[in-house]
N, CA, C and O atoms as a CHARMM CRD file, in Angstrom:
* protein
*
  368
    1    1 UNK  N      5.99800 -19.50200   0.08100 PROA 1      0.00000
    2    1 UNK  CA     6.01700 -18.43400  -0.87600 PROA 1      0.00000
    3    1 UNK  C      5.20700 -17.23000  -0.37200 PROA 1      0.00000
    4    1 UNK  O      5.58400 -16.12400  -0.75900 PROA 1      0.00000
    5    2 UNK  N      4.05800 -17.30900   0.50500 PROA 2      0.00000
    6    2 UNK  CA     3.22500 -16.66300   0.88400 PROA 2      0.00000
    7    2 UNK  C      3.99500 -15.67900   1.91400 PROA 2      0.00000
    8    2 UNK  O      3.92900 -14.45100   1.97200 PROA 2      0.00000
    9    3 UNK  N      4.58100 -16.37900   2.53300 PROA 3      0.00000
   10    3 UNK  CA     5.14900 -15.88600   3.94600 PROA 3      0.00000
   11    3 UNK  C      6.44700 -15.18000   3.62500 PROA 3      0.00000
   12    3 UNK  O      6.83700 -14.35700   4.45400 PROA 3      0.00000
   13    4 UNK  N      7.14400 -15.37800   2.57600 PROA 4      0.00000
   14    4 UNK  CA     8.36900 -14.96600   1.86500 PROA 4      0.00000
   15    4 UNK  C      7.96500 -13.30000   1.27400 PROA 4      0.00000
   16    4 UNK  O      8.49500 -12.24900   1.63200 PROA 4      0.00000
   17    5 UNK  N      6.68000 -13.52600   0.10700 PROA 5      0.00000
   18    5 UNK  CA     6.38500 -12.52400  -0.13000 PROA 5      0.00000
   19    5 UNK  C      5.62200 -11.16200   1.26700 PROA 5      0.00000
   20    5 UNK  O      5.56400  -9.98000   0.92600 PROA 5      0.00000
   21    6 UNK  N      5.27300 -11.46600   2.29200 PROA 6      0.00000
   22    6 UNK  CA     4.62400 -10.90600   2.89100 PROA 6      0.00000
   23    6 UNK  C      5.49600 -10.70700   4.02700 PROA 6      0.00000
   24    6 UNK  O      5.24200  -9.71600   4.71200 PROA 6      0.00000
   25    7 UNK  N      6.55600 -11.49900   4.40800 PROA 7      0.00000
   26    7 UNK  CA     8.07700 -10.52400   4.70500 PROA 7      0.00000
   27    7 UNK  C      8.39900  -9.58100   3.98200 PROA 7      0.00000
   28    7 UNK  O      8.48500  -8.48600   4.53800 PROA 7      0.00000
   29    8 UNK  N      8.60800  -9.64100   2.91000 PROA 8      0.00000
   30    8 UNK  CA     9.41200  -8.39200   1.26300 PROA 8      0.00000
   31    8 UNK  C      8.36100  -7.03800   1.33200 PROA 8      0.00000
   32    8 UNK  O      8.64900  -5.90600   0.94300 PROA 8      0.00000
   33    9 UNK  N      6.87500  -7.53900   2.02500 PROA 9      0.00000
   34    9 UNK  CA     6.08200  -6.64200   1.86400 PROA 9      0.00000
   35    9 UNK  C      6.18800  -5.28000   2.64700 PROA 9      0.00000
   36    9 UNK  O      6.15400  -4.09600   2.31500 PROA 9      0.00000
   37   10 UNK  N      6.41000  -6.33700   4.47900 PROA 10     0.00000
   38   10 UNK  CA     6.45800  -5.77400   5.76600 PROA 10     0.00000
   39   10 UNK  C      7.73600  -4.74200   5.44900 PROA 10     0.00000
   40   10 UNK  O      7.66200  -3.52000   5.57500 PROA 10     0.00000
   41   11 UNK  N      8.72700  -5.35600   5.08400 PROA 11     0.00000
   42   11 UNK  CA    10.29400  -4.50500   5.20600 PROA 11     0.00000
   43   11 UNK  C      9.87600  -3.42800   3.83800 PROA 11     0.00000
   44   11 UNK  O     10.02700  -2.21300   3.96600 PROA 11     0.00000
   45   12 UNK  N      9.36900  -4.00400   2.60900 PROA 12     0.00000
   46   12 UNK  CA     9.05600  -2.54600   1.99600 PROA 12     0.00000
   47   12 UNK  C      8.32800  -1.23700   2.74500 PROA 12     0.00000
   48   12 UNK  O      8.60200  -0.04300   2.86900 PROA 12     0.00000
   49   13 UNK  N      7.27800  -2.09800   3.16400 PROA 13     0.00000
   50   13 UNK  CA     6.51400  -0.47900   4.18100 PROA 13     0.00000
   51   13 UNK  C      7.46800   0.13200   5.19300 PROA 13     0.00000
   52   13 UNK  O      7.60900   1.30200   5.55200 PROA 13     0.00000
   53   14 UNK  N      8.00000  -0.83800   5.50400 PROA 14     0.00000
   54   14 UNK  CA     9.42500  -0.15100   7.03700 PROA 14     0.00000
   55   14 UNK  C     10.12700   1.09500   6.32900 PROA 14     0.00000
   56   14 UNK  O     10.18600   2.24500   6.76400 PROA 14     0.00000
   57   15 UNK  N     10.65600   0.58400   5.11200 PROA 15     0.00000
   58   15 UNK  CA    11.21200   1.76700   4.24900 PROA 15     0.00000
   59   15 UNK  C     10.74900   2.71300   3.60800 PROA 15     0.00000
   60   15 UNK  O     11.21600   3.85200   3.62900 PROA 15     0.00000
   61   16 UNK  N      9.39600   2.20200   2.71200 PROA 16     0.00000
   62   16 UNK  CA     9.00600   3.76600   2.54700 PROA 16     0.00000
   63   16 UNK  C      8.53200   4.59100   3.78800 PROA 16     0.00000
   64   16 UNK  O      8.67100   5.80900   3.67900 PROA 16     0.00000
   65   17 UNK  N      7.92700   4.05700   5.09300 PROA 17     0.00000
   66   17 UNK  CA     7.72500   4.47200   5.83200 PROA 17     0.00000
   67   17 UNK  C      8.65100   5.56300   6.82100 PROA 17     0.00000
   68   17 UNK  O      8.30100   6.46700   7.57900 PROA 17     0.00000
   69   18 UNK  N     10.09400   4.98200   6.39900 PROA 18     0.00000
   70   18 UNK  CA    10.84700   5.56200   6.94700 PROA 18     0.00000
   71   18 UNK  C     11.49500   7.05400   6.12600 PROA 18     0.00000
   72   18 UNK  O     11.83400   8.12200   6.63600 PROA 18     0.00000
   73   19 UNK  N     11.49800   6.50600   4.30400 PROA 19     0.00000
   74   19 UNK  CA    11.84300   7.53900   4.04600 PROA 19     0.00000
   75   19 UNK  C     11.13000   8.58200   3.88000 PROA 19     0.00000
   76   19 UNK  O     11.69100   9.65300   3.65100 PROA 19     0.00000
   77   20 UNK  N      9.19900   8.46200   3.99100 PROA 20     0.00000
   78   20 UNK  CA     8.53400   9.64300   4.40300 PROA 20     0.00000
   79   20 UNK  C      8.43800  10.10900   5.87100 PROA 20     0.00000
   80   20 UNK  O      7.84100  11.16900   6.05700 PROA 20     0.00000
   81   21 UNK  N      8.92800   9.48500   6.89800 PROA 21     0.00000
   82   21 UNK  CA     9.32100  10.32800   7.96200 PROA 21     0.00000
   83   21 UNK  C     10.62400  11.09400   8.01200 PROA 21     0.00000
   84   21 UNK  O     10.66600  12.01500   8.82800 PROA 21     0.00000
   85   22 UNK  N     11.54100  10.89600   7.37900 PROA 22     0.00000
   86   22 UNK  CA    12.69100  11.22600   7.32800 PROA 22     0.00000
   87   22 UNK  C     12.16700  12.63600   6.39200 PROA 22     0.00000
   88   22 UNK  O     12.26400  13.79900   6.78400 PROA 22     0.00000
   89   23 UNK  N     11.73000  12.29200   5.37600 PROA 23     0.00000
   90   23 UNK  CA    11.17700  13.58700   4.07000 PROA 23     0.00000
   91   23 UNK  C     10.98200  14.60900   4.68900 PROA 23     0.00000
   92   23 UNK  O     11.47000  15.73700   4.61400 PROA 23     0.00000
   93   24 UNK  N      9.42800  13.66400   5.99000 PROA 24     0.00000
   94   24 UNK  CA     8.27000  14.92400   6.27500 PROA 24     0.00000
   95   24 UNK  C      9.11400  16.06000   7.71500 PROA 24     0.00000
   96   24 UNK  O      8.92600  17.22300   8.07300 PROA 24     0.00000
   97   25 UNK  N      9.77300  15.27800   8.04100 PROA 25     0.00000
   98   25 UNK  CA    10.87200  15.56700   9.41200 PROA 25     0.00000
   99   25 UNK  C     11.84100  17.03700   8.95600 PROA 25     0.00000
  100   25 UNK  O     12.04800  18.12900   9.48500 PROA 25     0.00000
  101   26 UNK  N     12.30100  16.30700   7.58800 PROA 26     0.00000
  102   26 UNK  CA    13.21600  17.73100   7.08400 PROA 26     0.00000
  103   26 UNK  C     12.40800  18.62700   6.41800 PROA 26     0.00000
  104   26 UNK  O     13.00200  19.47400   5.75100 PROA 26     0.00000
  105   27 UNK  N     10.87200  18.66300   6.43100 PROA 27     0.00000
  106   27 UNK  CA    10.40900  19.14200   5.42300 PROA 27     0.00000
  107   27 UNK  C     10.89100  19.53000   4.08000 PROA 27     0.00000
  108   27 UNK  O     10.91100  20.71700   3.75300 PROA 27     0.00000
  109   28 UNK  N     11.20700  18.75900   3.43300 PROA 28     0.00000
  110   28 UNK  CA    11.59200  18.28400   2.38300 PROA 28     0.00000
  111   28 UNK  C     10.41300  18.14800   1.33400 PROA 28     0.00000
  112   28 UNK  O      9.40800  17.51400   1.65600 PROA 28     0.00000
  113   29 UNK  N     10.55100  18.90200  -0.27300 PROA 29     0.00000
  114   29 UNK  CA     9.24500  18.60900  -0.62200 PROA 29     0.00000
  115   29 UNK  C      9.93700  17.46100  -2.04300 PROA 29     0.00000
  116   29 UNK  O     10.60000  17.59900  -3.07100 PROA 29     0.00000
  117   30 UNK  N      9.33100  16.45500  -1.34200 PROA 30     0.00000
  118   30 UNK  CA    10.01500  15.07200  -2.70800 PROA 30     0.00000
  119   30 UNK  C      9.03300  14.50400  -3.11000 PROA 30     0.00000
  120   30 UNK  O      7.93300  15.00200  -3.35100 PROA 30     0.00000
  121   31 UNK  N      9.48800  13.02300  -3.24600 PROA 31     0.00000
  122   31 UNK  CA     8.46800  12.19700  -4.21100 PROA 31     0.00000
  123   31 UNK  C      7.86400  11.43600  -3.20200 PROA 31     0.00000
  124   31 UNK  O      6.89300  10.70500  -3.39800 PROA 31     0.00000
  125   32 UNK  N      8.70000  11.67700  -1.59500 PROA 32     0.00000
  126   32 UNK  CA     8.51100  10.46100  -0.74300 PROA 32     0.00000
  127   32 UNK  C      7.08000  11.07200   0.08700 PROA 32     0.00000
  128   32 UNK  O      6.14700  10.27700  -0.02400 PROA 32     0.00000
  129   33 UNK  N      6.89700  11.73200   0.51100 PROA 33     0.00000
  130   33 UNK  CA     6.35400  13.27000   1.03300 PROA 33     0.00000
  131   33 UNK  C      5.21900  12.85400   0.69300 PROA 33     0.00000
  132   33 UNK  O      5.10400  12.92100  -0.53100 PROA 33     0.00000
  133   34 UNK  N      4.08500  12.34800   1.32700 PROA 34     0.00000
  134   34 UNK  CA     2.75100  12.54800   0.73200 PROA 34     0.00000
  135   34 UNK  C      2.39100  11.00700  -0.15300 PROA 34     0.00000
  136   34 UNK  O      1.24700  10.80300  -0.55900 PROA 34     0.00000
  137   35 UNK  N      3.09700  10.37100  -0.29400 PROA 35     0.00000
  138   35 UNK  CA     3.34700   9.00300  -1.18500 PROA 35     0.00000
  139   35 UNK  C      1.84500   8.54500  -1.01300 PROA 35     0.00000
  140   35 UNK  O      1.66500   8.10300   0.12100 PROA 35     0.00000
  141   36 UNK  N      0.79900   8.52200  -1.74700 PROA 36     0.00000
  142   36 UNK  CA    -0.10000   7.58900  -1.50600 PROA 36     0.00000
  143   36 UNK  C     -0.25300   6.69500  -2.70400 PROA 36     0.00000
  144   36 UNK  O      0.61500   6.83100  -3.56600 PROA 36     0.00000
  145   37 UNK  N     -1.25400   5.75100  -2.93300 PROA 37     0.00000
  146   37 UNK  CA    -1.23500   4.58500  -4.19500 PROA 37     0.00000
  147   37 UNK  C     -1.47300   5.56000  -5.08100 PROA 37     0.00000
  148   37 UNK  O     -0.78800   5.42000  -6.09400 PROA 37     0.00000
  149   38 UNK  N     -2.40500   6.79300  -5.09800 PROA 38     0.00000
  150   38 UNK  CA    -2.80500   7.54300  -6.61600 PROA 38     0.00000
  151   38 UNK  C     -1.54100   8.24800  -6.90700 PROA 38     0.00000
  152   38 UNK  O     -1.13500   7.87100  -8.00700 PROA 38     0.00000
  153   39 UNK  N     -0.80600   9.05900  -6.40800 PROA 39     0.00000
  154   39 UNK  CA     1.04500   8.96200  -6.74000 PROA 39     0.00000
  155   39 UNK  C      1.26600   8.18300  -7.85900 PROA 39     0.00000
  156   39 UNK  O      1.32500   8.46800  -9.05600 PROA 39     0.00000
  157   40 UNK  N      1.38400   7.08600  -7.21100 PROA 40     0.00000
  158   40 UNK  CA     1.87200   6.05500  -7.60500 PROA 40     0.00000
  159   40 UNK  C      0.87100   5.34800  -9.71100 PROA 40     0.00000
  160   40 UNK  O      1.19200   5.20900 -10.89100 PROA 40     0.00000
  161   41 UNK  N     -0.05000   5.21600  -9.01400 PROA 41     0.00000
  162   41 UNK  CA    -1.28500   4.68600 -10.51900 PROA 41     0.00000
  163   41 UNK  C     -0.93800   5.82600 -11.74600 PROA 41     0.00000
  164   41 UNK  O     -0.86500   5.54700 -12.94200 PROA 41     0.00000
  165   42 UNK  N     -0.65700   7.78900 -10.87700 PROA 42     0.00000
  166   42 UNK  CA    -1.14600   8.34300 -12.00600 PROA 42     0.00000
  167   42 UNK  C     -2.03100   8.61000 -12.68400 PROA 42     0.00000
  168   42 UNK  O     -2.92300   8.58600 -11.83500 PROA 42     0.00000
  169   43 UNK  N     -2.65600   8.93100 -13.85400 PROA 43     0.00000
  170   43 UNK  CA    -3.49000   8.55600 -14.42100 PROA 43     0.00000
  171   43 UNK  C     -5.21400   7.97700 -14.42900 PROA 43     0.00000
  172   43 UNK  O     -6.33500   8.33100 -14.79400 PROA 43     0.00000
  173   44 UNK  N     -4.32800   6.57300 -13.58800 PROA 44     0.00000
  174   44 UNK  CA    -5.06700   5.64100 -13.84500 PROA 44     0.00000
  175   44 UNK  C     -5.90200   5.42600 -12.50400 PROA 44     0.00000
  176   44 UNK  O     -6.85400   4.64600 -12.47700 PROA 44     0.00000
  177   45 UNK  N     -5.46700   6.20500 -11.32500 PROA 45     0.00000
  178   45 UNK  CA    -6.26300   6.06100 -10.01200 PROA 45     0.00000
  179   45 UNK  C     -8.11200   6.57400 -10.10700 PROA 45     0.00000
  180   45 UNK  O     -8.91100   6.47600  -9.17500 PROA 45     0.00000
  181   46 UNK  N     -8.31600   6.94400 -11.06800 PROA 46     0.00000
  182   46 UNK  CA    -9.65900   7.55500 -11.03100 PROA 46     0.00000
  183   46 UNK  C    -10.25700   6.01100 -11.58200 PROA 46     0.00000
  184   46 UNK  O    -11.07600   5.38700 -10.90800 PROA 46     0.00000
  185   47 UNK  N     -9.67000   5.44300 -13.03800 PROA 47     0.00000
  186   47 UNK  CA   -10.33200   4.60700 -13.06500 PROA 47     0.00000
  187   47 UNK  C    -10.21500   3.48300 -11.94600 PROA 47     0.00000
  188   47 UNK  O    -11.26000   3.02900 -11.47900 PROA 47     0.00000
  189   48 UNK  N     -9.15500   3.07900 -11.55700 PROA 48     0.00000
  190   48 UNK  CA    -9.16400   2.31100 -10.82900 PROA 48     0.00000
  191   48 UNK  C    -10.88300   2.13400  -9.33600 PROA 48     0.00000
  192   48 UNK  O    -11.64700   1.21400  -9.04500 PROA 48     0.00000
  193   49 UNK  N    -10.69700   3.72600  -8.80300 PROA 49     0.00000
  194   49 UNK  CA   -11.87100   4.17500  -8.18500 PROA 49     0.00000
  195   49 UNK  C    -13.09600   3.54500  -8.61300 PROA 49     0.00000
  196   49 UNK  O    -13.83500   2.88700  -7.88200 PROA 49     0.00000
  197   50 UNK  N    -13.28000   3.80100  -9.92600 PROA 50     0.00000
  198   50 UNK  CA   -14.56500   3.93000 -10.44500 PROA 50     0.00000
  199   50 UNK  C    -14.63400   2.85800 -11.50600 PROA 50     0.00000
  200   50 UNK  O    -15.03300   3.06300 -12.65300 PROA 50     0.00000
  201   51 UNK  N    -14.23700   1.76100 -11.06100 PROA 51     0.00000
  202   51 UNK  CA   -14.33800   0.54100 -11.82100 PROA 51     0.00000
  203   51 UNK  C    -15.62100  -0.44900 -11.61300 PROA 51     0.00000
  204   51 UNK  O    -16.37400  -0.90200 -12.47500 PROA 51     0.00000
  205   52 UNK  N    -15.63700  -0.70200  -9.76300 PROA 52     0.00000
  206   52 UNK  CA   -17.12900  -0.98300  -9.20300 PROA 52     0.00000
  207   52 UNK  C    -17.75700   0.05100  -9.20800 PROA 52     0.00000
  208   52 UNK  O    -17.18300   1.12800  -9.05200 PROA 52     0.00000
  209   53 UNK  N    -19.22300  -0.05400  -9.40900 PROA 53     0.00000
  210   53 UNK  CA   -20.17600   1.17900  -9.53700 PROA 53     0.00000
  211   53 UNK  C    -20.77000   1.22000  -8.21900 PROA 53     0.00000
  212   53 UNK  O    -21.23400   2.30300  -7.86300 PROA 53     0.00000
  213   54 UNK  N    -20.82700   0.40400  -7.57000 PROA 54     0.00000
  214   54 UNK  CA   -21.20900   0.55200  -5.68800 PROA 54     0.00000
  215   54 UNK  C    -20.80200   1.73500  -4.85100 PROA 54     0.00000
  216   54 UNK  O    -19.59600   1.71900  -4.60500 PROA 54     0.00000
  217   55 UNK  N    -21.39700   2.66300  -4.38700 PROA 55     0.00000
  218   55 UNK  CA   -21.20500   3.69200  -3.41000 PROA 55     0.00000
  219   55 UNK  C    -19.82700   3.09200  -1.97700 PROA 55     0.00000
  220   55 UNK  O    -18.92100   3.60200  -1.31700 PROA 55     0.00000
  221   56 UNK  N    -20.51200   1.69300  -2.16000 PROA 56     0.00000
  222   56 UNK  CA   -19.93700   1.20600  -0.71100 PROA 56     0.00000
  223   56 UNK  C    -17.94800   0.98300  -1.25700 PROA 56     0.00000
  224   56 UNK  O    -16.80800   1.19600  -0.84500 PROA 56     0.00000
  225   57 UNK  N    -18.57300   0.52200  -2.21400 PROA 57     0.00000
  226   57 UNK  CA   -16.68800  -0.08000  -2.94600 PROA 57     0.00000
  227   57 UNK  C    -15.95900   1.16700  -2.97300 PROA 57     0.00000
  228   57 UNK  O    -14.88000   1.36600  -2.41600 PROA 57     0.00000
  229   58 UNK  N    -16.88900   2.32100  -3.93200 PROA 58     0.00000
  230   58 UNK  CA   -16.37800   3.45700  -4.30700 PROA 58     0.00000
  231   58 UNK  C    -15.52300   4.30100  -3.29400 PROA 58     0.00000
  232   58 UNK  O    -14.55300   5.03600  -3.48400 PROA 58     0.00000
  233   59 UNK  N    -16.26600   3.92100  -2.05600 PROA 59     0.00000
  234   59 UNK  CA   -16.08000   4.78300  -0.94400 PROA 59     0.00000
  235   59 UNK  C    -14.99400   4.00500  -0.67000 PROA 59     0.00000
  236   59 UNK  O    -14.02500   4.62200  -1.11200 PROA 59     0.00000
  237   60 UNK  N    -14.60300   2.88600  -0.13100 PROA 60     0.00000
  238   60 UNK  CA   -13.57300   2.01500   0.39100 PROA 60     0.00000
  239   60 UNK  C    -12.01200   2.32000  -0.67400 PROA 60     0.00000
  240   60 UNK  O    -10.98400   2.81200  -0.20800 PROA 60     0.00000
  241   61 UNK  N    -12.17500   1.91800  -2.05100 PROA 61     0.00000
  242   61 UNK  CA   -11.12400   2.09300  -2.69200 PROA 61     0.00000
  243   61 UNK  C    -10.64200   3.42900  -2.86900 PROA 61     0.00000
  244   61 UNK  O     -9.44400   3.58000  -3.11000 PROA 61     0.00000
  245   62 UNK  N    -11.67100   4.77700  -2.75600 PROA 62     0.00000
  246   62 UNK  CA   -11.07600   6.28200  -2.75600 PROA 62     0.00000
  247   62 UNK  C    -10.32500   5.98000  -1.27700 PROA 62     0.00000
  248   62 UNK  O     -9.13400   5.67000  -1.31600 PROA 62     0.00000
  249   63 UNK  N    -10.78000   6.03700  -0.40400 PROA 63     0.00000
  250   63 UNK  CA    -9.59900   5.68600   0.71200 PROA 63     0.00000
  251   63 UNK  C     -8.39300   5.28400   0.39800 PROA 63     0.00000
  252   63 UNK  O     -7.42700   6.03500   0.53100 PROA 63     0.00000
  253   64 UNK  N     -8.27400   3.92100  -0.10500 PROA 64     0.00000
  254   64 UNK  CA    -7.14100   3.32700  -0.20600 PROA 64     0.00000
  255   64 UNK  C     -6.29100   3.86200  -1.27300 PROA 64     0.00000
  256   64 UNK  O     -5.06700   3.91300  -1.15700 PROA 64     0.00000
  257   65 UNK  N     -6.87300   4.22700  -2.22400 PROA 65     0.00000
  258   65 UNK  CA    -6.03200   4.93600  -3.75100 PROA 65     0.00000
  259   65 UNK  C     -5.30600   6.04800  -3.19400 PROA 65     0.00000
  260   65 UNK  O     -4.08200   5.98200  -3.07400 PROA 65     0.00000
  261   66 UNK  N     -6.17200   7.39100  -2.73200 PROA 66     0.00000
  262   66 UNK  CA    -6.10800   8.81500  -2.44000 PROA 66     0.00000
  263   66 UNK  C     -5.74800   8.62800  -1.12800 PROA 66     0.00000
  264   66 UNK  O     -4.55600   8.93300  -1.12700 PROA 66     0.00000
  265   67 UNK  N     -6.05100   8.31200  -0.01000 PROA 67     0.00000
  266   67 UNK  CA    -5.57500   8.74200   1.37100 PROA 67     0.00000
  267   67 UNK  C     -4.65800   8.29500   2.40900 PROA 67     0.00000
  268   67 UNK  O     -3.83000   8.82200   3.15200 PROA 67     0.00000
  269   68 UNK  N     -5.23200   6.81800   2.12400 PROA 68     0.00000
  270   68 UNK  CA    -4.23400   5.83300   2.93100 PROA 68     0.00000
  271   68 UNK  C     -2.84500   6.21700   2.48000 PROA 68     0.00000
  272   68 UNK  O     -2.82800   6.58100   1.30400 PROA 68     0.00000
  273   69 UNK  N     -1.49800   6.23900   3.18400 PROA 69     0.00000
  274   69 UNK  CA     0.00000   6.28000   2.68900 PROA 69     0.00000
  275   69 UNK  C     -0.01300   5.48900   2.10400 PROA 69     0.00000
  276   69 UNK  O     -1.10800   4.99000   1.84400 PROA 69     0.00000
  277   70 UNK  N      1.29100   4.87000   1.51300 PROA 70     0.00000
  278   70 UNK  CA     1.69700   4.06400   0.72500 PROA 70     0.00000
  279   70 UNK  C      2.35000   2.63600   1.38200 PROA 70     0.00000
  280   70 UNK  O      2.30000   1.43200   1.13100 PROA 70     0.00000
  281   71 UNK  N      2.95900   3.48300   2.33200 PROA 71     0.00000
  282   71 UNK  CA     3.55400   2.27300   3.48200 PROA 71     0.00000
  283   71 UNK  C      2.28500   1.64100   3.99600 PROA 71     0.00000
  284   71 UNK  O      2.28100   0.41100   3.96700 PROA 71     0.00000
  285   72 UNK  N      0.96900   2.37100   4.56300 PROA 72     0.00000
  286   72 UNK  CA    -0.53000   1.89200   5.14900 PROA 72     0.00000
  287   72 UNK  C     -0.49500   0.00800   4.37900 PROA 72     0.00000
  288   72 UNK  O     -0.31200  -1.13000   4.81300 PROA 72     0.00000
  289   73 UNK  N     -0.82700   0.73400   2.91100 PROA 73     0.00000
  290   73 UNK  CA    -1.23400  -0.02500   2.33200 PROA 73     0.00000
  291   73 UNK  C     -0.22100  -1.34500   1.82500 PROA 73     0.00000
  292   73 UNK  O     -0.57200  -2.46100   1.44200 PROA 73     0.00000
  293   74 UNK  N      1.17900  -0.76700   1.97800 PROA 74     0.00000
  294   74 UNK  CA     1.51400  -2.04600   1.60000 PROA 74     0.00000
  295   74 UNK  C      1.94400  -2.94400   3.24100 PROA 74     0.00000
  296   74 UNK  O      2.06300  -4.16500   3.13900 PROA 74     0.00000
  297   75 UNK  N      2.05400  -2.61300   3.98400 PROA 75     0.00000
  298   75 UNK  CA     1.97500  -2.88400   5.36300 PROA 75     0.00000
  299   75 UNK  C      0.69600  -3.66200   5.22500 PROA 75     0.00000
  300   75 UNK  O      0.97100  -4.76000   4.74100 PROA 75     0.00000
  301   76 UNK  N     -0.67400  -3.52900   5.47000 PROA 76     0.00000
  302   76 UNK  CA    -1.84000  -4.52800   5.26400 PROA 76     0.00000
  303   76 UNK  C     -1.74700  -5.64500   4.32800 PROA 76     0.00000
  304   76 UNK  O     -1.82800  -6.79500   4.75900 PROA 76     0.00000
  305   77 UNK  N     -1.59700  -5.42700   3.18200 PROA 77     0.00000
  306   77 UNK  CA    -1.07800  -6.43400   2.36500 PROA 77     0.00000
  307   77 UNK  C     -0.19500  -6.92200   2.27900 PROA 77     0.00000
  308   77 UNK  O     -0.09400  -7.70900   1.33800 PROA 77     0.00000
  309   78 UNK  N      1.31800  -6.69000   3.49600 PROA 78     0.00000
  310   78 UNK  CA     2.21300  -7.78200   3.51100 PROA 78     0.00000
  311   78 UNK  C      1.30600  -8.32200   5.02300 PROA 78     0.00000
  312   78 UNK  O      1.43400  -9.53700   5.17200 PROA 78     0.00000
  313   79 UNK  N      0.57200  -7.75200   5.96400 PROA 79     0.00000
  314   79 UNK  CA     0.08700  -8.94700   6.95000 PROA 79     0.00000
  315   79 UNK  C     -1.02000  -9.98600   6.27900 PROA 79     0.00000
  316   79 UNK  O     -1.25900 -11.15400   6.58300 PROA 79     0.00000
  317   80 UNK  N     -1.51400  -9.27500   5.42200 PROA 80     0.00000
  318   80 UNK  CA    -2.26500 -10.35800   4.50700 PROA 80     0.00000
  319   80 UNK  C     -1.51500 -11.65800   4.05600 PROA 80     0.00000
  320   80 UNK  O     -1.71700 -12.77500   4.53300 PROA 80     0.00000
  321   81 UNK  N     -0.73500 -11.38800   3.19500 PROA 81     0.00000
  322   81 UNK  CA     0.26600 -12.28800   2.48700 PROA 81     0.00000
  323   81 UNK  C      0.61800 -13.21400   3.79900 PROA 81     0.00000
  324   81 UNK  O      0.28900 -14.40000   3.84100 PROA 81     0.00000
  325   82 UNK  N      1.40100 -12.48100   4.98800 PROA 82     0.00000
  326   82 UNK  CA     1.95400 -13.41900   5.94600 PROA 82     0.00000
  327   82 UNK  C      0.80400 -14.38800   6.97100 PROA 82     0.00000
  328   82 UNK  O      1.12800 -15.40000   7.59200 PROA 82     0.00000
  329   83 UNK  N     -0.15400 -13.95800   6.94900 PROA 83     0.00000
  330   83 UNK  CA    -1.45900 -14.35000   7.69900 PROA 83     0.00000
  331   83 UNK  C     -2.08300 -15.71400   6.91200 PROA 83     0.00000
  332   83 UNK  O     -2.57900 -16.68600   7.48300 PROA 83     0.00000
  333   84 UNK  N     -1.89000 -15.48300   5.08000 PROA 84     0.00000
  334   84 UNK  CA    -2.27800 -16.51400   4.72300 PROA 84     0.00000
  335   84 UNK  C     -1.09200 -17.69300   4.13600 PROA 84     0.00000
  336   84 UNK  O     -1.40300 -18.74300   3.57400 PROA 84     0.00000
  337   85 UNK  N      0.50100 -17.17600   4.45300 PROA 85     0.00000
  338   85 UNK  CA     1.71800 -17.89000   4.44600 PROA 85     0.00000
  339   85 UNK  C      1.25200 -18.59300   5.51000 PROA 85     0.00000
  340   85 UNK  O      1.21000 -19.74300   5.07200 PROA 85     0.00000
  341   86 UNK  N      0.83500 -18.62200   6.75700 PROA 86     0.00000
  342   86 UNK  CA     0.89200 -19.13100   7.84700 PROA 86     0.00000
  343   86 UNK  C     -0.66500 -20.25700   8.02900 PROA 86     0.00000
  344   86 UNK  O     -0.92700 -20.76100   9.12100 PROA 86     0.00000
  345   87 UNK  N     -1.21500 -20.40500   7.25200 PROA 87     0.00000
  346   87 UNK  CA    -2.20400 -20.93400   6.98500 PROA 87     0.00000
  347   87 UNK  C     -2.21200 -21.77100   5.89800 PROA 87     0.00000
  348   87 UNK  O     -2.76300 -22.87100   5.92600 PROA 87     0.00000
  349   88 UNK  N     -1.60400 -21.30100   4.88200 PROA 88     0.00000
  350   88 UNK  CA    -2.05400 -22.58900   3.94200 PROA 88     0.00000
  351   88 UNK  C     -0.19500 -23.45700   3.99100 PROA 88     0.00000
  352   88 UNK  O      0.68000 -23.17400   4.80900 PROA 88     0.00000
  353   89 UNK  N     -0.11000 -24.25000   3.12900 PROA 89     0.00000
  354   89 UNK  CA     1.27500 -24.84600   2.99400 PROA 89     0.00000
  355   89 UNK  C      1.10700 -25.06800   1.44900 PROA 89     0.00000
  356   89 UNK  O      0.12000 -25.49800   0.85400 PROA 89     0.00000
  357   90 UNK  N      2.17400 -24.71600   1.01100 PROA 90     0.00000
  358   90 UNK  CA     2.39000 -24.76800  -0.67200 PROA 90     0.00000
  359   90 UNK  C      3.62900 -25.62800  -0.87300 PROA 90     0.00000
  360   90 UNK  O      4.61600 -25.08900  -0.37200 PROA 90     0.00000
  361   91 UNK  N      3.82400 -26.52700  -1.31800 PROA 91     0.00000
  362   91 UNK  CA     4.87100 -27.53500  -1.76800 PROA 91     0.00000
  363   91 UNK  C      5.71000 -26.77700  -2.66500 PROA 91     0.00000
  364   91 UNK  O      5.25400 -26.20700  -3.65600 PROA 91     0.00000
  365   92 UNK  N      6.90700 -26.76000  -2.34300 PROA 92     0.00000
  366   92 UNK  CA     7.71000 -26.22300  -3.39100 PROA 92     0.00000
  367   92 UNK  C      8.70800 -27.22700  -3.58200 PROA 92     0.00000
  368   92 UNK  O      9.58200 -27.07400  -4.43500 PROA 92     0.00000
């Protein structure tokens, strides 16, 4: 299941990845263009930020919310997923 989801992850980042090179290529101003997770939250990326009160967290998750792409991040978290598909075994 691990390794299933963290394939679905890898090929999602391939694609958004592709359709913000394709976007940024035509300069094109869309939704794909700039895609990072706070895009995405809306709203809710500040709290998300400022949920741990730690300088050190604070600093790590503004990265990942605000800067990192969107593909970045889901790319790490499908090698996550597949890193720990490949490690544990789940009975299905």
């Amino acid at each position: 299941m691990w390794t299933r989801m963290g394939i679905w992850c890898l090929l999602g980042a391939f694609f958004v990845w592709l359709f913000s090179g394709i976007s940024n290529f035509m300069q094109a101003d869309n939704f794909w263009v700039g895609l990072t997770l706070s895009r995405v939250l809306g709203d809710y990326a500040e709290s998300v930020v400022g949920f741990i009160p730690l300088a050190v967290v604070e600093n790590v998750l503004y990265f990942l919310v605000f800067e990192l792409p969107l593909y970045g991040f889901v790319l790490g978290l499908g090698t996550l997923f597949l890193v720990i598909g490949m490690f544990l075994k789940v009975k299905t």
